[in-house]
Each structure stands twice: as C-alpha cells, then as structure tokens.
N, C-alpha and C positions, 0 to 999 in steps of 0.2 A: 604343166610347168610353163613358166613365162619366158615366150622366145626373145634373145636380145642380143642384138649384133654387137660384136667386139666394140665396134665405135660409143653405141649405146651404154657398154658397161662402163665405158673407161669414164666418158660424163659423167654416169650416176657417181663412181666410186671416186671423183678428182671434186665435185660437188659437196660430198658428203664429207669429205676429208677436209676442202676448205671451210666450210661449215662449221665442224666440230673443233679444227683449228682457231676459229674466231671465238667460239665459245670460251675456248680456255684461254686466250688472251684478254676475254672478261668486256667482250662483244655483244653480250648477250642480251635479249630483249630485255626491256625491265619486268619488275613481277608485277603481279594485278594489283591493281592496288583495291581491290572488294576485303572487306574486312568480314568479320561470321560477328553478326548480330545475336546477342543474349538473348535468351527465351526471355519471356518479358514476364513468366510466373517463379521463376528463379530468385527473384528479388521479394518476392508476397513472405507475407506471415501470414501463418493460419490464427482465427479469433473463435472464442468461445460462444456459441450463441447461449445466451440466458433466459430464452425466450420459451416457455415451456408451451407443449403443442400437448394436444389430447393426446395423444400415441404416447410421448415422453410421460405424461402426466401419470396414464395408467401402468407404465412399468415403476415408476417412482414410488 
C-alpha cells in the first residue's frame, strides 16, 4: 500500500477537487481534434470480369 502523510493527502485530494471543479465549470481541455479516417475500400464497387480464363472456360 502507498504510504502518504496527512499533508500529502490533503494536496492530492484539494488538487483533485479543484480539478474536477474547473472541469465542470467547462475548464476543460479542448477535445482532439484527429478525425477516424474511411476505409478507402468502403467507397469501391465490385465489377464483373468478362474476361474468360482457361479454368472458367472449362467449367462453362
């Protein structure tokens, strides 16, 4: 367990509280601004090939 002297905790916990105090006064960092990039095969059509191959030929 993490040893922490009275003084130590009362920082962390007056820290944390003004913290989360500013967040919800709307303090808060901005958000990322990274966007999520499309699969770039998402957008394709699939096409017919007509192109007949020995292998196709002889099932046909």
């Amino acid at each position: 367990m993490l040893q922490m002297s009275r003084r130590q905790f009362l920082k962390v916990t007056a820290s944390t509280l003004t913290g989360s105090s500013l967040a919800l006064l709307g303090f808060s960092p901005e958000p990322a601004l990274a966007e999520v990039r499309q699969y770039k095969l998402a957008r394709t059509t699939e096409t017919r090939n007509s192109v007949l191959t020995a292998q196709s030929a002889a099932a046909a």
